[in-house]
N, CA, C and O atoms as a GROMACS GRO file, in nm:
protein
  612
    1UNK      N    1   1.709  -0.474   3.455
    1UNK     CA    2   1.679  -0.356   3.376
    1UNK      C    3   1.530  -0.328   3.384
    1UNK      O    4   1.448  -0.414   3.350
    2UNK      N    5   1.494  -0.207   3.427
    2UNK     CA    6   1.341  -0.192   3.353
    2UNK      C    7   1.307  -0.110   3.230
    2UNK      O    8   1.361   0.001   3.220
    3UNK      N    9   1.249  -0.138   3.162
    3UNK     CA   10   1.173  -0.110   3.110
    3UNK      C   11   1.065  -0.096   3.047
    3UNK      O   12   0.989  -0.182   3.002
    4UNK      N   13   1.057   0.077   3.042
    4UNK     CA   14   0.908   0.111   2.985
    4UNK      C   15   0.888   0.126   2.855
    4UNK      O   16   0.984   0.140   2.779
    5UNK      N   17   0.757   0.127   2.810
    5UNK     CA   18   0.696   0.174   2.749
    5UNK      C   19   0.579   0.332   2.759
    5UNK      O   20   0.514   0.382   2.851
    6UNK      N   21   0.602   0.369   2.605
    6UNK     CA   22   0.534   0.477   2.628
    6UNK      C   23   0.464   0.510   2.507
    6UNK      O   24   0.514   0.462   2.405
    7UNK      N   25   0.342   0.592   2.489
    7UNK     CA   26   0.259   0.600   2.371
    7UNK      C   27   0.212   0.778   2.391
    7UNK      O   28   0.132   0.813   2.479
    8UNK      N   29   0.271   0.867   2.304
    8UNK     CA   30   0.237   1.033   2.313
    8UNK      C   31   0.114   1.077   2.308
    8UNK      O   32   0.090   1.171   2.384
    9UNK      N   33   0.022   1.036   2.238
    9UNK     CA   34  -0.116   1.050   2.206
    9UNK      C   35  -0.192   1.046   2.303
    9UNK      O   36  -0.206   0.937   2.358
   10UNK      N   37  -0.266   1.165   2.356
   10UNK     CA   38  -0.356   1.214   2.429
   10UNK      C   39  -0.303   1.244   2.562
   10UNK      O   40  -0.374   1.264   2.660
   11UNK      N   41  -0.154   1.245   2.559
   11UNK     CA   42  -0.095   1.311   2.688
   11UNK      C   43  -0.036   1.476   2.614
   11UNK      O   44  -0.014   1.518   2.500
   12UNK      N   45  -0.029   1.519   2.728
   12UNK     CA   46   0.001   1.637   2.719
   12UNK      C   47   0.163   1.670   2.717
   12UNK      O   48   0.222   1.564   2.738
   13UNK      N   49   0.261   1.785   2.698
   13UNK     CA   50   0.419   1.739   2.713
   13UNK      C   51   0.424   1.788   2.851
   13UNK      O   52   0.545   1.797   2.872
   14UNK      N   53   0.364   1.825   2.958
   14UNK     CA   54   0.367   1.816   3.065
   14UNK      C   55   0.358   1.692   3.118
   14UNK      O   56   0.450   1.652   3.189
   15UNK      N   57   0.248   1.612   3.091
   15UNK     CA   58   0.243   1.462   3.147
   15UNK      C   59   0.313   1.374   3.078
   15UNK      O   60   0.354   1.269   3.129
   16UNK      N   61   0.334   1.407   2.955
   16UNK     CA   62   0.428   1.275   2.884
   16UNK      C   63   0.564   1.286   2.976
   16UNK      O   64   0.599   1.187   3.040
   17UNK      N   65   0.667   1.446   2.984
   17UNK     CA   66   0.758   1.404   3.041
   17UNK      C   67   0.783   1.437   3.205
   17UNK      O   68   0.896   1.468   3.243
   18UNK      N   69   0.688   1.429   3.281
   18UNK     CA   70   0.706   1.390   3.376
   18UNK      C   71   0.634   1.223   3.425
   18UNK      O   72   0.647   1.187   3.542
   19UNK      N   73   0.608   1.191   3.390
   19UNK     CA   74   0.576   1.013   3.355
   19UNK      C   75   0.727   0.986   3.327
   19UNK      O   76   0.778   0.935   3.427
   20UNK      N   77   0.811   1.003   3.231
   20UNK     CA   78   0.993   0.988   3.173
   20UNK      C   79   1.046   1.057   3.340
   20UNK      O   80   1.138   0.995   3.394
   21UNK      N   81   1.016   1.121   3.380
   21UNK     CA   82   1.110   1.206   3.476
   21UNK      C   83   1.107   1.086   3.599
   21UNK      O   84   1.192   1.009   3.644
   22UNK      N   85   0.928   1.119   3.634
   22UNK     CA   86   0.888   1.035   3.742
   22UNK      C   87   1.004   0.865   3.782
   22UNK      O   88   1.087   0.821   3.861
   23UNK      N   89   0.927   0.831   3.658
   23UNK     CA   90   1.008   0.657   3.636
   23UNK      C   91   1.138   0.673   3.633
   23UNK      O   92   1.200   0.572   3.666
   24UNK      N   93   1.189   0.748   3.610
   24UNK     CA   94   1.379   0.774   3.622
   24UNK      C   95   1.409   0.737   3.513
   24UNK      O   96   1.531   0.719   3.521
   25UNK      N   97   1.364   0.704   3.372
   25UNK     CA   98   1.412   0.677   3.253
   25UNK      C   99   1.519   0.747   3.240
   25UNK      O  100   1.524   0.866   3.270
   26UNK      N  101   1.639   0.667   3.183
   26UNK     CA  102   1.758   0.728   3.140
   26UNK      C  103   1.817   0.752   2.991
   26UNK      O  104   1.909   0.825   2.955
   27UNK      N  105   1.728   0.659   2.914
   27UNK     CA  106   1.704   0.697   2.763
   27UNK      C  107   1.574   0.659   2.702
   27UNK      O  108   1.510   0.568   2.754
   28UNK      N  109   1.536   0.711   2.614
   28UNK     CA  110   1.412   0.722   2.565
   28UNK      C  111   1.430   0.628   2.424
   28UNK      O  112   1.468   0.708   2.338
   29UNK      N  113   1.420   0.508   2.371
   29UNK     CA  114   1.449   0.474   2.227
   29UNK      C  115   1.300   0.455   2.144
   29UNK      O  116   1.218   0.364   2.152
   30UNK      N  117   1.302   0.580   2.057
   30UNK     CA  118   1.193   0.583   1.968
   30UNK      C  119   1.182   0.467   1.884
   30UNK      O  120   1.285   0.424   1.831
   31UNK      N  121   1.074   0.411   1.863
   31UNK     CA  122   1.081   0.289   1.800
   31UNK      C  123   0.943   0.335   1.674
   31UNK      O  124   0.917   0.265   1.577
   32UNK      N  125   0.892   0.429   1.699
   32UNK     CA  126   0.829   0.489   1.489
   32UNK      C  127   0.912   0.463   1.412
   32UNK      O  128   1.035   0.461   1.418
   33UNK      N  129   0.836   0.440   1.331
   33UNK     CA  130   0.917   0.376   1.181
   33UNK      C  131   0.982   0.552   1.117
   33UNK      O  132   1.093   0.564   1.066
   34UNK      N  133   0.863   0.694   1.139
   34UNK     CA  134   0.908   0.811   1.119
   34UNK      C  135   0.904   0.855   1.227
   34UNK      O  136   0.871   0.775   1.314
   35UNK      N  137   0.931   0.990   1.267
   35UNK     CA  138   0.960   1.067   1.387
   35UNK      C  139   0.941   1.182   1.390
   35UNK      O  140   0.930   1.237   1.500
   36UNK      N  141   0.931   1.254   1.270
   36UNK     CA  142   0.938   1.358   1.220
   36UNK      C  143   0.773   1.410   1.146
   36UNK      O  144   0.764   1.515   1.082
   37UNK      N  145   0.674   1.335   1.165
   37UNK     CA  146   0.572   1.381   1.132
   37UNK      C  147   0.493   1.503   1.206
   37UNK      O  148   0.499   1.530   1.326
   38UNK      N  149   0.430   1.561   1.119
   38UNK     CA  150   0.363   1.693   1.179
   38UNK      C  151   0.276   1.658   1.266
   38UNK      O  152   0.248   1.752   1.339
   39UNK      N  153   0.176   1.489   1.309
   39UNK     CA  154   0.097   1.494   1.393
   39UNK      C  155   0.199   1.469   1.509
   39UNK      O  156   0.141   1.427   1.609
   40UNK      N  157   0.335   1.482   1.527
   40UNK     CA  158   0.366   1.442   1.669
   40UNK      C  159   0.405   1.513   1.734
   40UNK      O  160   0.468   1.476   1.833
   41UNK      N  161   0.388   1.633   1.710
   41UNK     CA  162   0.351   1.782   1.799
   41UNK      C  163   0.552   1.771   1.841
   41UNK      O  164   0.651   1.766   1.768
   42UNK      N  165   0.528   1.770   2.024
   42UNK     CA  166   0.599   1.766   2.060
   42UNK      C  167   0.716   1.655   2.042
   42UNK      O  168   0.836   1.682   2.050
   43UNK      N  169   0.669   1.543   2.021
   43UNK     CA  170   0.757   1.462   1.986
   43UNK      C  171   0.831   1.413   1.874
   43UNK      O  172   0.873   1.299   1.855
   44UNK      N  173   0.842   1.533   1.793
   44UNK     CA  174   0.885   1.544   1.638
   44UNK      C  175   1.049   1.468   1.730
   44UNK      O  176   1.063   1.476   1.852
   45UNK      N  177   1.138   1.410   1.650
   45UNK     CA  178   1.257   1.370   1.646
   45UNK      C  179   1.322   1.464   1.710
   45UNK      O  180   1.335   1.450   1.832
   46UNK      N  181   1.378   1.578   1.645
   46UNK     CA  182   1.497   1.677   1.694
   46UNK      C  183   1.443   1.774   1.791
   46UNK      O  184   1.519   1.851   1.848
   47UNK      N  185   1.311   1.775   1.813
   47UNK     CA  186   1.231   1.845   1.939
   47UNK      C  187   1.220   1.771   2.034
   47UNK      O  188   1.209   1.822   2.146
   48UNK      N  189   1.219   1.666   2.022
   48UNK     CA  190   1.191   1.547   2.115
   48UNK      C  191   1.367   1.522   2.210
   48UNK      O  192   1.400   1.514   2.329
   49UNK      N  193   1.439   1.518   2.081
   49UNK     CA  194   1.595   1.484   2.157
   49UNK      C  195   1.645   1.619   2.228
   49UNK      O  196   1.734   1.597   2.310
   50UNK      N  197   1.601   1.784   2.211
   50UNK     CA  198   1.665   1.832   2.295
   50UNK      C  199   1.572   1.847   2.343
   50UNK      O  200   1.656   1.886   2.262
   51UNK      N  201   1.461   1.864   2.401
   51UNK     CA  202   1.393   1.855   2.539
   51UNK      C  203   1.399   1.755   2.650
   51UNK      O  204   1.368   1.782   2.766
   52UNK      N  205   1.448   1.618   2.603
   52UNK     CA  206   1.445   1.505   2.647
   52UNK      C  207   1.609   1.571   2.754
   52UNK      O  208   1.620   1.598   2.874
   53UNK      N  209   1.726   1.575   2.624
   53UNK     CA  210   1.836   1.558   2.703
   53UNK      C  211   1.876   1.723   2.780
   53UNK      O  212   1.951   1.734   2.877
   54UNK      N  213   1.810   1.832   2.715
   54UNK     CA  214   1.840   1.953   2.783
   54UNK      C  215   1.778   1.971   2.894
   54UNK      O  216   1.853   1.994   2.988
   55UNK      N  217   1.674   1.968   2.915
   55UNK     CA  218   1.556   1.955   3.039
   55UNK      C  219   1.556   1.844   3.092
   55UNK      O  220   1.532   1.864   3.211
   56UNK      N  221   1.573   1.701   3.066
   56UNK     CA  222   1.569   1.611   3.169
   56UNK      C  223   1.696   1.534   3.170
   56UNK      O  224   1.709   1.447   3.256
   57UNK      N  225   1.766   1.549   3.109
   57UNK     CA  226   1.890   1.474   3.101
   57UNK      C  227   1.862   1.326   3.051
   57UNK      O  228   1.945   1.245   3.093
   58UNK      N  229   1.778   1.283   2.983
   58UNK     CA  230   1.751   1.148   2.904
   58UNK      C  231   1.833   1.174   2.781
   58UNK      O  232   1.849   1.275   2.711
   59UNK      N  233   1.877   1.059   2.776
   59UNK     CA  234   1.955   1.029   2.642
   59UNK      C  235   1.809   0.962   2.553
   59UNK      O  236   1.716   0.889   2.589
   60UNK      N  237   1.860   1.052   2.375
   60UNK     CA  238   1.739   1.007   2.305
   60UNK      C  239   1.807   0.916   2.218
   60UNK      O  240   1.930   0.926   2.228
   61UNK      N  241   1.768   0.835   2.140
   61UNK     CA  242   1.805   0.746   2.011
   61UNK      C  243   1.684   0.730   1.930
   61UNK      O  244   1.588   0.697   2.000
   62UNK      N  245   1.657   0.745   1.803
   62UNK     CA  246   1.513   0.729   1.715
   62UNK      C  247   1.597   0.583   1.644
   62UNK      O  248   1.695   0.583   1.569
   63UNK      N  249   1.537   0.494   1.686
   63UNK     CA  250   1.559   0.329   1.630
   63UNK      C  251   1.490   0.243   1.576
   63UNK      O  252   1.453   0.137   1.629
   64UNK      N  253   1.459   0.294   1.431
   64UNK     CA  254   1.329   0.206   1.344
   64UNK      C  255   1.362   0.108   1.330
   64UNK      O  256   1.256   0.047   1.318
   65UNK      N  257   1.441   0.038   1.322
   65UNK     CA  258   1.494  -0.084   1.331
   65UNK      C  259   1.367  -0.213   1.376
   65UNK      O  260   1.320  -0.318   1.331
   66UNK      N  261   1.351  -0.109   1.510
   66UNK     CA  262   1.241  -0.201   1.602
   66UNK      C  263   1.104  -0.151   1.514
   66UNK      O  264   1.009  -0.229   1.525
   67UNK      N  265   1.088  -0.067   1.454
   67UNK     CA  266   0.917  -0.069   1.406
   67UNK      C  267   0.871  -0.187   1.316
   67UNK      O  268   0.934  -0.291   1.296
   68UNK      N  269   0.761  -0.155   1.270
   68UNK     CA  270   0.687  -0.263   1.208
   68UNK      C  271   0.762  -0.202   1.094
   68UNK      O  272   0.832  -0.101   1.095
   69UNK      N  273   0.733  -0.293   0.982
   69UNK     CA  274   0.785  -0.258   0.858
   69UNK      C  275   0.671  -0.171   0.799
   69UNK      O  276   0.559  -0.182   0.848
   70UNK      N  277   0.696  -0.070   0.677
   70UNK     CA  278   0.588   0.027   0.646
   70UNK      C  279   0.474  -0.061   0.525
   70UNK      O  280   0.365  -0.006   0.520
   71UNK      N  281   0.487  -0.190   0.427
   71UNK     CA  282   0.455  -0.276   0.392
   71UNK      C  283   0.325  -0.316   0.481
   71UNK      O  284   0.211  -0.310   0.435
   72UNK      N  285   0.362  -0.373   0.657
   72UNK     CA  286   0.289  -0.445   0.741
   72UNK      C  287   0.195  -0.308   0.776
   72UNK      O  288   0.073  -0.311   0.759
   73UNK      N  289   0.255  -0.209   0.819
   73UNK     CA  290   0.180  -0.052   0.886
   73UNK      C  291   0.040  -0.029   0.756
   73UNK      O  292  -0.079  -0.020   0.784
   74UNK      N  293   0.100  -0.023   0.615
   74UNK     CA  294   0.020   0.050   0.513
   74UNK      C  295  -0.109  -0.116   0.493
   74UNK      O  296  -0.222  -0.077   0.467
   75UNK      N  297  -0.098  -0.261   0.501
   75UNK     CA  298  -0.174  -0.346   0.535
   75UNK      C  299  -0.292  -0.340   0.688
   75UNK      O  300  -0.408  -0.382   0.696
   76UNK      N  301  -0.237  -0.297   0.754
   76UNK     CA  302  -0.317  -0.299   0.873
   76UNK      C  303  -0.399  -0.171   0.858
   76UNK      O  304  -0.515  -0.182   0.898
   77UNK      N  305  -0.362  -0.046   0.806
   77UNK     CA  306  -0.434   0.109   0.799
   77UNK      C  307  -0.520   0.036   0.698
   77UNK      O  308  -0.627   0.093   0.676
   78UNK      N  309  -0.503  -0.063   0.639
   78UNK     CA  310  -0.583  -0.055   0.514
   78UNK      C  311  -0.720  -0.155   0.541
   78UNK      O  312  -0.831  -0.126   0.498
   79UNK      N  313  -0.692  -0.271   0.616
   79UNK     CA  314  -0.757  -0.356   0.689
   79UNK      C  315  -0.846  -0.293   0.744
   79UNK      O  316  -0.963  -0.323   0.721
   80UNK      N  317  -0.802  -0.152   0.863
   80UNK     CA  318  -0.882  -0.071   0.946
   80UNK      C  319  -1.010  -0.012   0.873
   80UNK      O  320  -1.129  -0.031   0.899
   81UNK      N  321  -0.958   0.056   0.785
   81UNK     CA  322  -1.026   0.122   0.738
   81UNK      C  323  -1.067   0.276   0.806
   81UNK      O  324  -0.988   0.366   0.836
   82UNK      N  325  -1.176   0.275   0.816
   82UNK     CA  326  -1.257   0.381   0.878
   82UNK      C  327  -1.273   0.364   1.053
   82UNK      O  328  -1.292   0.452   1.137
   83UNK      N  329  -1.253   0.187   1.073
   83UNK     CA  330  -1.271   0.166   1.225
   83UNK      C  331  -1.175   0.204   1.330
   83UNK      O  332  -1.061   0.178   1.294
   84UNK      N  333  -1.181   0.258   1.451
   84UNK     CA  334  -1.086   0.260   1.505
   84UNK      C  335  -1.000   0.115   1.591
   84UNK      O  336  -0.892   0.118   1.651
   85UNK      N  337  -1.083   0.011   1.572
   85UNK     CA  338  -1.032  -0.128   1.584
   85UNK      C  339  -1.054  -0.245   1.528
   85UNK      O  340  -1.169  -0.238   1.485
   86UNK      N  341  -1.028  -0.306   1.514
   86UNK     CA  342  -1.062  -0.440   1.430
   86UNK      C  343  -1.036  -0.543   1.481
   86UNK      O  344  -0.916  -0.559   1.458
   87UNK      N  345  -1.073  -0.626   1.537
   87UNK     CA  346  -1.006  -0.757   1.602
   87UNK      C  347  -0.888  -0.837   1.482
   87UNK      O  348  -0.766  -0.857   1.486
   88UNK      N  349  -1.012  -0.870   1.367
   88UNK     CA  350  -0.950  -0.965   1.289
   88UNK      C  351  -0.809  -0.874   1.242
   88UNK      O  352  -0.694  -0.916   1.258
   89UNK      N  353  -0.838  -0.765   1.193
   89UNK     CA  354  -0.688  -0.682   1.168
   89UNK      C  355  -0.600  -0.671   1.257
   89UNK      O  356  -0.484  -0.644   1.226
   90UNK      N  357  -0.633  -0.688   1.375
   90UNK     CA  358  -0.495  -0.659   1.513
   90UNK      C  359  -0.476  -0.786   1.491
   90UNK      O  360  -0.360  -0.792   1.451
   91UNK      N  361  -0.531  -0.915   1.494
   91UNK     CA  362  -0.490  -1.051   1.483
   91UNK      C  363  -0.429  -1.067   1.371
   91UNK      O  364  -0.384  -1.182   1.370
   92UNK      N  365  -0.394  -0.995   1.243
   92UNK     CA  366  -0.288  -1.019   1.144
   92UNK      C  367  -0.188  -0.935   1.173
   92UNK      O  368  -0.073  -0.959   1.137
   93UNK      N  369  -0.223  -0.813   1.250
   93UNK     CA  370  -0.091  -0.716   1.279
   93UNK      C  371   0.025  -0.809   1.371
   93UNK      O  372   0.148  -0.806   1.371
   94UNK      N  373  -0.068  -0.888   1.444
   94UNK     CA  374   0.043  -0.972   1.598
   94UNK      C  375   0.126  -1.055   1.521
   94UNK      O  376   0.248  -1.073   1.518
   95UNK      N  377  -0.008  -1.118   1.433
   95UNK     CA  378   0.131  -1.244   1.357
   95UNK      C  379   0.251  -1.218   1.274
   95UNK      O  380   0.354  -1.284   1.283
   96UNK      N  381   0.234  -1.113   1.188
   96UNK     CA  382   0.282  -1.071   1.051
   96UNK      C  383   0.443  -0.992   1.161
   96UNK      O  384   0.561  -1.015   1.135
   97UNK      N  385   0.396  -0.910   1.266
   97UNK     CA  386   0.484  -0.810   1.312
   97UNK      C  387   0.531  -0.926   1.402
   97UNK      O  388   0.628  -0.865   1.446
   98UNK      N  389   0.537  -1.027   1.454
   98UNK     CA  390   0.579  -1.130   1.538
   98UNK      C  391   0.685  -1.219   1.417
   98UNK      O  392   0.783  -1.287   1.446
   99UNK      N  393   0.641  -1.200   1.304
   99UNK     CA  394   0.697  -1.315   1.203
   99UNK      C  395   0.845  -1.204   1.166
   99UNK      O  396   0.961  -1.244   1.163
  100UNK      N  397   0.807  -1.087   1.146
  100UNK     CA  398   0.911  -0.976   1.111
  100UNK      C  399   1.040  -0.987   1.229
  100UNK      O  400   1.162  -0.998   1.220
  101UNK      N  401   0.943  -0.978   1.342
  101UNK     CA  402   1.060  -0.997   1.463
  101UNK      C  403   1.131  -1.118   1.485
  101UNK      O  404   1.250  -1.103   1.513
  102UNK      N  405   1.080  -1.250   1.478
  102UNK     CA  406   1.197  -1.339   1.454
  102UNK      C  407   1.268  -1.321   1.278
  102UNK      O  408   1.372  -1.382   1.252
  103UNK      N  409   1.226  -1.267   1.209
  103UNK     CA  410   1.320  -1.257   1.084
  103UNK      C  411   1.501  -1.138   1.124
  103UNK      O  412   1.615  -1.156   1.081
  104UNK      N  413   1.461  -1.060   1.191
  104UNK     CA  414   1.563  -0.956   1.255
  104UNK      C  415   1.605  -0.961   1.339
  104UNK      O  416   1.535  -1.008   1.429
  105UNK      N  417   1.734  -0.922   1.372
  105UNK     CA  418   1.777  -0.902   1.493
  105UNK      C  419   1.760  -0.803   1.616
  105UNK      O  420   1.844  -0.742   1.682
  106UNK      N  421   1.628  -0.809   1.622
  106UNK     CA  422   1.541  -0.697   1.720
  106UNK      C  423   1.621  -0.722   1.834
  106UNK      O  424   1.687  -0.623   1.867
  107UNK      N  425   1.646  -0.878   1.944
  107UNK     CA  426   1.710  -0.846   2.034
  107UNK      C  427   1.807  -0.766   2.042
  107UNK      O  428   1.796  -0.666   2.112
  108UNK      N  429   1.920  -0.791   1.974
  108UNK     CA  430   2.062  -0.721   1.900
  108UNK      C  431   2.041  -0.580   1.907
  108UNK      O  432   2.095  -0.498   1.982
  109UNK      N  433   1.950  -0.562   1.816
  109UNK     CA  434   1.950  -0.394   1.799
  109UNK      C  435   1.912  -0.307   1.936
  109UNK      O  436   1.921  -0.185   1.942
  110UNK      N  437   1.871  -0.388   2.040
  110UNK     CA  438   1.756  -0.314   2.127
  110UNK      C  439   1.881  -0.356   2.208
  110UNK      O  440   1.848  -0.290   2.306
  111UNK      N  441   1.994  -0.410   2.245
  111UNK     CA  442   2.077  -0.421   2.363
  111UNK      C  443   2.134  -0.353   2.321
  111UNK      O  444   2.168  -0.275   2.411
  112UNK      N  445   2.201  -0.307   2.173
  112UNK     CA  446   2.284  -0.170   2.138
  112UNK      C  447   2.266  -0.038   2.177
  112UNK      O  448   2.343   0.057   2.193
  113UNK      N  449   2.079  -0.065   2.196
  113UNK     CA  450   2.025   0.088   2.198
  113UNK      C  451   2.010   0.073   2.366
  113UNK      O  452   1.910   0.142   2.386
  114UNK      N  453   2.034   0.045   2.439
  114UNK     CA  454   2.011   0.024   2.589
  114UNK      C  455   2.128   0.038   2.687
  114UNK      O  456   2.123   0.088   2.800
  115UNK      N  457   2.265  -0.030   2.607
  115UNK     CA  458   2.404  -0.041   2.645
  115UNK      C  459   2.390   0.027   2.735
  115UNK      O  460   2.353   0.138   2.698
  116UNK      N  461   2.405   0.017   2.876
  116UNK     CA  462   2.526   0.122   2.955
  116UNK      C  463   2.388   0.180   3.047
  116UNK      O  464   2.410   0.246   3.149
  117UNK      N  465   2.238   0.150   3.002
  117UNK     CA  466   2.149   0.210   3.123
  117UNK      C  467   2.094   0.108   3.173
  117UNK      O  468   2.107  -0.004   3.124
  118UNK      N  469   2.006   0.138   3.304
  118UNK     CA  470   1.953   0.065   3.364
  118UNK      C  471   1.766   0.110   3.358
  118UNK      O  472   1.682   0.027   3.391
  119UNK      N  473   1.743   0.201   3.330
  119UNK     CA  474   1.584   0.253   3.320
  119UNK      C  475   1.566   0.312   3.149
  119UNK      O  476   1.597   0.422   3.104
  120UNK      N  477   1.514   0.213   3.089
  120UNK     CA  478   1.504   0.249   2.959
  120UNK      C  479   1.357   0.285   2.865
  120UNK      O  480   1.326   0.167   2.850
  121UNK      N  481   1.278   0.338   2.813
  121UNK     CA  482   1.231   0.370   2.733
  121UNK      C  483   1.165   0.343   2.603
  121UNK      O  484   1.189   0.424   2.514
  122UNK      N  485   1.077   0.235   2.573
  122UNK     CA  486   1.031   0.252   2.426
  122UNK      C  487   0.928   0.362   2.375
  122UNK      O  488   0.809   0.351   2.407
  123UNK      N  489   0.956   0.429   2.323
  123UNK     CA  490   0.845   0.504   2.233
  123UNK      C  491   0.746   0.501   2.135
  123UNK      O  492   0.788   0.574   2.044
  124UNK      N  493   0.663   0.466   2.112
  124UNK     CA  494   0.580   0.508   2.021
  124UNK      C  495   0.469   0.576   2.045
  124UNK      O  496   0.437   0.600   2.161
  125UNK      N  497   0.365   0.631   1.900
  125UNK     CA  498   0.257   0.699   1.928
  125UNK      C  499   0.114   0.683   2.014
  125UNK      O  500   0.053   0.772   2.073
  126UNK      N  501   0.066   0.487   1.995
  126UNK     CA  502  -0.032   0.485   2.021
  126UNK      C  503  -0.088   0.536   2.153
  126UNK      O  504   0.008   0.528   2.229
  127UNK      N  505  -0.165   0.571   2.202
  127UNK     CA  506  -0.227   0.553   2.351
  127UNK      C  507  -0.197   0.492   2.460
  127UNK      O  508  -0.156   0.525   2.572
  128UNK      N  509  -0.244   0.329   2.368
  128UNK     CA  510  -0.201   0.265   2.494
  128UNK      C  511  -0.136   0.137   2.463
  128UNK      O  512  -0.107   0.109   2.347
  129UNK      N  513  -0.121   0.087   2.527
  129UNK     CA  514   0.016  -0.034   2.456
  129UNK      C  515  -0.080  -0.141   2.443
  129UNK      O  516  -0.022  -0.246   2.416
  130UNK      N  517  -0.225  -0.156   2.454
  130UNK     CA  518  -0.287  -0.290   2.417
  130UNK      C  519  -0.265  -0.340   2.263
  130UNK      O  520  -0.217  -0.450   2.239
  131UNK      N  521  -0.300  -0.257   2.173
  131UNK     CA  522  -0.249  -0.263   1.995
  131UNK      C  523  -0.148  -0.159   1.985
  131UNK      O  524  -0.152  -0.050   1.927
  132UNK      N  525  -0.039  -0.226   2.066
  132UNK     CA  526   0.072  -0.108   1.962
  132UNK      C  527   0.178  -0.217   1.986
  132UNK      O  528   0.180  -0.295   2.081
  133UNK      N  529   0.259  -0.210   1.895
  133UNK     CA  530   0.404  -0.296   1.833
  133UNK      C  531   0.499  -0.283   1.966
  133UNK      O  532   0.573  -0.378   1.990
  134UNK      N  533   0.500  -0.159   2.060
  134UNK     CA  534   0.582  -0.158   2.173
  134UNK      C  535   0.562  -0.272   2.252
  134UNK      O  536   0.656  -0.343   2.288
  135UNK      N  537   0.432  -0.295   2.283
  135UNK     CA  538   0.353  -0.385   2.413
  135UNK      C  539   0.425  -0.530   2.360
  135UNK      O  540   0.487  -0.607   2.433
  136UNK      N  541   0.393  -0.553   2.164
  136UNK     CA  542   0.492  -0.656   2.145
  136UNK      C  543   0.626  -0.682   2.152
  136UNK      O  544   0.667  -0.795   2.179
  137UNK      N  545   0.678  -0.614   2.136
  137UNK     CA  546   0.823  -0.573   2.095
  137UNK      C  547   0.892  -0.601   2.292
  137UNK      O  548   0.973  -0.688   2.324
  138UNK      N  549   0.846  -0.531   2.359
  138UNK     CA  550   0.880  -0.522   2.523
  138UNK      C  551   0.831  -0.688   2.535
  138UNK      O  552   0.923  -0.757   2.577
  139UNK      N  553   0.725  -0.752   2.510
  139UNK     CA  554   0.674  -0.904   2.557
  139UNK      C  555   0.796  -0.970   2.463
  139UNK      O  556   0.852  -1.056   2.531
  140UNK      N  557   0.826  -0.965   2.396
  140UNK     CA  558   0.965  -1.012   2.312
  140UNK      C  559   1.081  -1.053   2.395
  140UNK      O  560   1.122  -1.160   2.439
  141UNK      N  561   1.126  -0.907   2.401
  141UNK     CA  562   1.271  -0.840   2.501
  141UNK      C  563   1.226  -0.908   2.680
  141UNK      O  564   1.286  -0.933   2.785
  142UNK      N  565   1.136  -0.913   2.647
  142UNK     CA  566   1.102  -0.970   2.844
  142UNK      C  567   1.140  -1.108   2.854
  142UNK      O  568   1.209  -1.151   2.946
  143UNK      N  569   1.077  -1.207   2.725
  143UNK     CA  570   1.062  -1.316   2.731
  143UNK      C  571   1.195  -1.371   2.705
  143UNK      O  572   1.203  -1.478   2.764
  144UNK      N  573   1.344  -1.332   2.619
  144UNK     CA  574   1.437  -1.376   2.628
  144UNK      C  575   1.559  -1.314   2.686
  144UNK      O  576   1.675  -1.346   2.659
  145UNK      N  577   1.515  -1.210   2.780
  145UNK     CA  578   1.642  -1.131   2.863
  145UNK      C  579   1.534  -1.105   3.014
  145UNK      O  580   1.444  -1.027   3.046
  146UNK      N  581   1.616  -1.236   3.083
  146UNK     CA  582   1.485  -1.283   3.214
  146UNK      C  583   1.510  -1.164   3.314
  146UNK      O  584   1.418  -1.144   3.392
  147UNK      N  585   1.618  -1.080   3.324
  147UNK     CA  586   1.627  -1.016   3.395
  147UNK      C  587   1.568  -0.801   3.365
  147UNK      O  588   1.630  -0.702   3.403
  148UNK      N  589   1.428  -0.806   3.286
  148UNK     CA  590   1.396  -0.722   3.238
  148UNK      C  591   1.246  -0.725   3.293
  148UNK      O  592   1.163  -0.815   3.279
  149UNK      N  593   1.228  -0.572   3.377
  149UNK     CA  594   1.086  -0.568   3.431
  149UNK      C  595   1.007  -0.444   3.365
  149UNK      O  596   1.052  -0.329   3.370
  150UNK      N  597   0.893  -0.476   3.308
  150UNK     CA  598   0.836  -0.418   3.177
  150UNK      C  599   0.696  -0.352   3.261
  150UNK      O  600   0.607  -0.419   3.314
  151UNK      N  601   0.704  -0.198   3.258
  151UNK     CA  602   0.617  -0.130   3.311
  151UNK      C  603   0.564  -0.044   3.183
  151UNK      O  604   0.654   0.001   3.111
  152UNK      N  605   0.449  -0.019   3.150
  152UNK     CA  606   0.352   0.050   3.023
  152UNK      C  607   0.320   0.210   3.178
  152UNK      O  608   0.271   0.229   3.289
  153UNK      N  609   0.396   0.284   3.057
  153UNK     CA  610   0.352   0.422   3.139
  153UNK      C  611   0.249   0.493   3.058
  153UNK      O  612   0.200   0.599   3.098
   0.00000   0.00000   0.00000
């Protein structure tokens, strides 16, 4: 199986979905805890699922399941502060959101949301997958399903 990862922020919906087109993604699984916020332009939830499946034929699923919990999200914004990075705060985000993921059945949920494709999709907002929950979440899914090749688009 491969899969990608993907982060909307500072691409354009020209380049976000031809990056999805390019790679042959066959479903897209949003992994935001919301989907529906006003900063995600194009990638609001129900804008996101018919452009995805009318124009490219990707199957969408929005699956918070896999996000951080909003508890761990509203701790780390708060940690941040004003900075746009923090070492010591990304070093409690890895552990805390690493401790969440063995508490759940993240594998489980993420083979439900995958069933039946072979080029799959994580979503979220950040940029770039160095501090974002996808980059963890995919190093997860890589490390106990050996047959999964993990490309950051």
């Amino acid at each position: 199986m491969k899969l990608y990862t993907i982060g909307f922020k500072g691409k354009s919906a020209k380049q976000f979905f031809a990056l999805l087109r390019d790679a042959g993604v066959q479903k897209l699984i949003d992994i935001r805890r919301t989907n529906s916020s006003q900063l995600a332009g194009f990638t609001k939830g129900r804008d996101l699922e018919f452009f995805l499946e009318e124009c490219f034929g990707i199957t969408y699923e929005h699956v918070p399941d896999l996000a951080p919990s909003e508890e761990l999200l509203k701790d780390y914004r708060k940690r941040l502060g004003k900075k746009k990075e923090d070492d010591e705060a990304w070093r409690m985000y890895v552990e805390r959101f690493r401790q969440e993921m063995s508490q759940r059945p993240v594998l489980d949920v993420f083979l439900r949301a995958a069933a039946g494709f072979d080029a799959v999709c994580l979503l979220c907002s950040e940029k770039t997958p160095e501090r974002c929950h996808r980059h963890l979440l995919s190093e997860r899914i890589s490390e106990r399903l050996h047959n999964v090749d993990v490309r950051h688009l």
